[in-house]
C-alpha positions as CSV (number, residue, x, y, z in Angstrom):
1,X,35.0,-8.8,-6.1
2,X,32.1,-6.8,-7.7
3,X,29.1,-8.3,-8.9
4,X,28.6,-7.1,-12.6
5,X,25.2,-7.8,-13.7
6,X,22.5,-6.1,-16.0
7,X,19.1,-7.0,-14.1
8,X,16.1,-5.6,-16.5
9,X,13.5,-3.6,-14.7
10,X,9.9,-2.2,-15.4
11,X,8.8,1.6,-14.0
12,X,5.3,1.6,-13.1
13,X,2.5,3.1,-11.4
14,X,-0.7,3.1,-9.7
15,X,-2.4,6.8,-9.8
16,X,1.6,8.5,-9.0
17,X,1.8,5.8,-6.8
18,X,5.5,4.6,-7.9
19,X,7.1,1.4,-8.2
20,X,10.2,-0.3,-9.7
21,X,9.0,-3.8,-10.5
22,X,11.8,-6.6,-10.5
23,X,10.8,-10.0,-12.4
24,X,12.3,-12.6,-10.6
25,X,9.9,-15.1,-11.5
26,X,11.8,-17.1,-14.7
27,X,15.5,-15.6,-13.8
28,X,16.6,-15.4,-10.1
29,X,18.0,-12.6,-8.7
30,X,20.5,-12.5,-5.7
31,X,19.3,-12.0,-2.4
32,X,17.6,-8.6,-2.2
33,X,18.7,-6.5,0.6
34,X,16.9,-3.4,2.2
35,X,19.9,-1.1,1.5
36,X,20.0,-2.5,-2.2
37,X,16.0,-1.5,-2.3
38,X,17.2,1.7,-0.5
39,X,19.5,2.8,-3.0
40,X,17.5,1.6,-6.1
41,X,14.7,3.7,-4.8
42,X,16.5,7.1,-4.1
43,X,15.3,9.6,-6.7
44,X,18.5,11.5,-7.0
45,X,21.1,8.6,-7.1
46,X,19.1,5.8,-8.3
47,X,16.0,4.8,-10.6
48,X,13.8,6.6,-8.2
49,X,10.8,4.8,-6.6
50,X,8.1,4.6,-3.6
51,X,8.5,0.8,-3.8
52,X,10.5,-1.9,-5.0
53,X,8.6,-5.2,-6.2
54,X,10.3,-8.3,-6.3
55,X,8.1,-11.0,-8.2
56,X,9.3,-14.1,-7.6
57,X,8.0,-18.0,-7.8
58,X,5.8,-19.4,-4.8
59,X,5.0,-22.7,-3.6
60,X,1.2,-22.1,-2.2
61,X,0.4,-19.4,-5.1
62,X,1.1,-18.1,-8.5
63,X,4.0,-16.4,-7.6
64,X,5.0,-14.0,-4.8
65,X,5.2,-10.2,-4.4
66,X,7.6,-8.9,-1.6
67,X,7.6,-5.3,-1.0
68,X,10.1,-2.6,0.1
69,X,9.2,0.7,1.1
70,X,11.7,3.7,-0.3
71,X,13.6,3.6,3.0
72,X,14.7,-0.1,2.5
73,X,12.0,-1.6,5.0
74,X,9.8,-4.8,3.9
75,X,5.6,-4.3,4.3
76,X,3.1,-6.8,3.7
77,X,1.3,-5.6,0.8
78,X,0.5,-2.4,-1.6
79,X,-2.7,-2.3,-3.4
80,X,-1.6,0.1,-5.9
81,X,1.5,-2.3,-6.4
82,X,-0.9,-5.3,-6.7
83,X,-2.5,-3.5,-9.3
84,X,0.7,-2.7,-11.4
85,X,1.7,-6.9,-11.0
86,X,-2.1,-7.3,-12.6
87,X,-1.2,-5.5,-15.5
88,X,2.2,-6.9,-16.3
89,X,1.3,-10.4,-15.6
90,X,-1.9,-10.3,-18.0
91,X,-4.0,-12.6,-16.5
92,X,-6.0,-13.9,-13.3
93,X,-3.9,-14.9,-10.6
94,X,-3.3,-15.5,-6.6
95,X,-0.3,-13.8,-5.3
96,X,1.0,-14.7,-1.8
97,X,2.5,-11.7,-0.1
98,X,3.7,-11.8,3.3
99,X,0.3,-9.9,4.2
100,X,-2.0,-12.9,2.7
101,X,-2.9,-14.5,-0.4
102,X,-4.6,-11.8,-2.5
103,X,-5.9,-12.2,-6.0
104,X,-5.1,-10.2,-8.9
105,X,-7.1,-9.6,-12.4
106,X,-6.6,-7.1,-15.2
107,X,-9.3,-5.0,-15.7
108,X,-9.9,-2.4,-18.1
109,X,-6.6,0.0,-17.8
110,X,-6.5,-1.2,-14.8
111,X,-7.2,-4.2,-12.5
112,X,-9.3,-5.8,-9.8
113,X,-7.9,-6.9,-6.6
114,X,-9.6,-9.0,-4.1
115,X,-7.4,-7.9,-1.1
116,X,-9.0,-10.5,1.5
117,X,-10.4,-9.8,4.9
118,X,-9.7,-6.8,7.0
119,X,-8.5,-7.2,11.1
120,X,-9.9,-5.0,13.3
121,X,-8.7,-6.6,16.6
122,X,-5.9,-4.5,18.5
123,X,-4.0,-7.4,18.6
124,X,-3.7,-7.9,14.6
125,X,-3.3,-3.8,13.9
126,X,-1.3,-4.3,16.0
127,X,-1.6,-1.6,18.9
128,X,0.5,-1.8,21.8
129,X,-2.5,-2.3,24.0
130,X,-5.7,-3.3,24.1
131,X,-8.6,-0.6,23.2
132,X,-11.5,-0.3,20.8
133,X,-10.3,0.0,17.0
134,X,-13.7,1.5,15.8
135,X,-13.3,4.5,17.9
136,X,-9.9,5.0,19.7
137,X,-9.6,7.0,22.8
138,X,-6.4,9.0,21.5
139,X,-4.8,11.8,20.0
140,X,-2.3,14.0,18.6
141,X,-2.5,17.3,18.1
142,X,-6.2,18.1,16.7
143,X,-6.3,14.8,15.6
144,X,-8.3,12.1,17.3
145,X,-10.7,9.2,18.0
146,X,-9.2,7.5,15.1
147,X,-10.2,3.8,13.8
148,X,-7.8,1.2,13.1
149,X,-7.9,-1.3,10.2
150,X,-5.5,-3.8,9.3
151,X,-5.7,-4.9,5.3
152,X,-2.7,-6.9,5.3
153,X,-0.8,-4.2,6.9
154,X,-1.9,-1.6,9.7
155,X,-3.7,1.7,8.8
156,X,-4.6,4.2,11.5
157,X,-7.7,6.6,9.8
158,X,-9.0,9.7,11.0
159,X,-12.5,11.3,9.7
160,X,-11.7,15.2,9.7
161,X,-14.0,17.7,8.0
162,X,-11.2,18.6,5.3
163,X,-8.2,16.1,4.9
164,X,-6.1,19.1,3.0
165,X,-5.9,21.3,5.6
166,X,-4.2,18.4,8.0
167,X,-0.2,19.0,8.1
168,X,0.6,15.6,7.4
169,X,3.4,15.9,6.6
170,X,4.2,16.9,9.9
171,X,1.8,14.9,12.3
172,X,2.4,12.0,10.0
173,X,6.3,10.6,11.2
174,X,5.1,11.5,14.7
175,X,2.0,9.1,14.7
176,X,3.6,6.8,12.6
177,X,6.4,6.1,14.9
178,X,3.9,6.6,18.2
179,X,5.1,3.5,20.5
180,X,1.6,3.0,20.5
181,X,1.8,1.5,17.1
182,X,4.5,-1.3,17.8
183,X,5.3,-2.3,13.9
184,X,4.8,1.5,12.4
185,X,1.6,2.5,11.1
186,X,0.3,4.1,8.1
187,X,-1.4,7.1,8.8
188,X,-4.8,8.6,6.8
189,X,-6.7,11.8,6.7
190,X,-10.3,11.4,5.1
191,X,-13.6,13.3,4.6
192,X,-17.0,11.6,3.8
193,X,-18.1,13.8,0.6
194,X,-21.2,12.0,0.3
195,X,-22.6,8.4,1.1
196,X,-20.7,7.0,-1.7
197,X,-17.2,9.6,-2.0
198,X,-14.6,9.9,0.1
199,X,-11.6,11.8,-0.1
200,X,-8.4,11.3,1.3
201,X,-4.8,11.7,2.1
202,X,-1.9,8.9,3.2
203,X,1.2,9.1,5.0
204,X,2.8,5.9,4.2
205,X,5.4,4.1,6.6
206,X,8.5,4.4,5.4
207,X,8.0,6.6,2.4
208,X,6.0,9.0,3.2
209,X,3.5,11.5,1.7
210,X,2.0,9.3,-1.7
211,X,0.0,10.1,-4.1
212,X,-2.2,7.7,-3.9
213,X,-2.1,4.3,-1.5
214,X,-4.3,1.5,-2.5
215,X,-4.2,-0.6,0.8
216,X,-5.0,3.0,2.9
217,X,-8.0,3.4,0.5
218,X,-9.2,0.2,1.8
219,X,-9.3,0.6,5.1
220,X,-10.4,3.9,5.5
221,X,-13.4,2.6,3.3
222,X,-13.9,-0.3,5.7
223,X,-13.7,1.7,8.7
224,X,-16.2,4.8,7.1
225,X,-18.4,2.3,6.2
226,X,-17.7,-0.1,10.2
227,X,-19.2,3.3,11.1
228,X,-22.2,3.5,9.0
229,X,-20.6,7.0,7.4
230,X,-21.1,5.4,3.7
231,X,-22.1,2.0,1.6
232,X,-20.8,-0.9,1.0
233,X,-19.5,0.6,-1.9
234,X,-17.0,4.0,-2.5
235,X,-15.4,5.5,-4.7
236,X,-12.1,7.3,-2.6
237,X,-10.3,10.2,-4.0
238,X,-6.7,10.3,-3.2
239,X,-4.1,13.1,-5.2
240,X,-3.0,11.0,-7.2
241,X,-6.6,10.1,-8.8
242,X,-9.6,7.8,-7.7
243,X,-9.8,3.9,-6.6
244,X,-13.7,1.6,-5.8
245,X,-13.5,-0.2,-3.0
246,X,-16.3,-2.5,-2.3
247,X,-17.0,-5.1,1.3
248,X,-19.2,-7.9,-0.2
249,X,-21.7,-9.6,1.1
250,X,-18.8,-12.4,1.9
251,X,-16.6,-9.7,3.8
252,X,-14.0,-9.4,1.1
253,X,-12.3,-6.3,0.1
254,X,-12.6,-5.2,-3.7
255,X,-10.5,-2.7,-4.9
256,X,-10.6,-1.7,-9.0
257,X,-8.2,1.3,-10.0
258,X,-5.9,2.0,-12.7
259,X,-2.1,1.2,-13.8
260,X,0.1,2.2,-15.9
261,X,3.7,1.4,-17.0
262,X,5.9,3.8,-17.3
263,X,9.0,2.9,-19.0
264,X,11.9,-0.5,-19.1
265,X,15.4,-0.2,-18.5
266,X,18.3,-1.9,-17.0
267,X,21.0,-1.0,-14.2
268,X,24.1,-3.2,-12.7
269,X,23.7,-4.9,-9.7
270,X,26.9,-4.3,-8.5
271,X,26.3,0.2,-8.3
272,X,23.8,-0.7,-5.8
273,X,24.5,-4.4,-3.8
């Protein structure tokens, strides 16, 4: 029998950074599936997304943000998306994600996010074998001695004198996949424009090129700055628009960026379970 139901939905987005948020949090949904999210987030025969949000109630936090890339897989957190949950919840609060507990705070037209404490050892990336994550002793075609960072989930970052002239889009799915990178990774190109601006590009596992990616930001700021290439404080430039990312003095990531929402709709459950 087919499940009819209209299940209300908010577009949103971090810098073109897309996402189609589900509020599960007062009104449960059935069990999300990753070729439900799949389907929801195909831009030619559904609402058209990078990620699909599900908010829903938590037990050790305010409530819970699972996340599901555009090819139906489940990551462990999205800055931009923890951004866009800022704004539509309105108010201070901790958010457990499979990634961590971050915390979430409107700001501005935007929000702060305190994203935590990075992992730099190869066994939280994680890589397949042990080797230094500051300064990796590999490569792939022009690319190399990358650092790795994990900021609740695993970014590889490469320092290159001009990030636009890197075919991601083509070395991208071939290090993301690498077997050197056991759980996929996501994959940046950055150049240090001065002590306090870098600039950057992401190839995100399991969606692809972005316009923006708040978690990549992160920890190609932590790893610029592990290597004494900037402060303690950035502003990182993506194509989608700019995000600060600060270390404190306690370690903790700070990222502040805008959000914006988009539109509200509904769809039927049953044209995509």
């Amino acid at each position: 029998m087919r499940l009819i139901m209209r299940v209300p939905f908010i577009k949103m987005h971090g810098l073109g950074n897309d996402f189609i948020m589900l509020d599960a949090r007062a009104n449960r949904l059935p069990p999300i599936s990753s070729a439900v999210a799949a389907a929801l987030a195909d831009r030619h025969t559904g609402i058209g997304c990078d990620q699909v949000i599900l908010l829903e109630p938590s037990d050790i936090a305010d409530f819970s943000m699972r996340i599901f890339n555009a090819d139906g897989g489940e990551v462990e957190s999205c800055g931009n998306a923890s951004r866009a949950a800022a704004l539509l919840h309105g108010a201070k609060a901790a958010v457990e994600t499979s990634g961590g507990i971050i915390t979430i705070e409107p700001a501005g037209h935007g929000a702060r996010i305190d994203m935590g404490e990075a992992r730099f050892e190869w066994d939280q990336i994680p890589l397949a074998y042990a080797m230094d994550t500051l300064d990796m002793p590999v490569g792939w075609d022009g690319l190399d001695h990358p650092a790795s960072v994990n900021v609740g989930n695993p970014h590889v970052i490469f320092f290159v004198d001009d990030c636009d002239a890197v075919p991601l889009a083509q070395l991208g799915p071939e290090i993301e996949t690498d077997p050197l990178f056991p759980q996929r990774i996501n994959v940046n190109v950055a150049t240090i424009e001065s002590p306090d601006s870098i600039r950057l590009r992401v190839w995100e596992r399991g969606a692809g090129l972005t316009r923006a990616c708040g978690t990549g930001a992160c920890a190609t700021a932590i790893a610029a700055m592990r290597r004494g290439l900037v402060g303690r404080e950035v502003s990182v430039t993506l194509p989608g628009g700019t995000l600060t990312v600060e270390w404190d003095d306690t370690d903790r990531i700070i990222m502040t960026g805008p959000a914006t929402e988009s539109f509200r709709g509904t769809f039927d459950w049953g044209d995509y379970a």
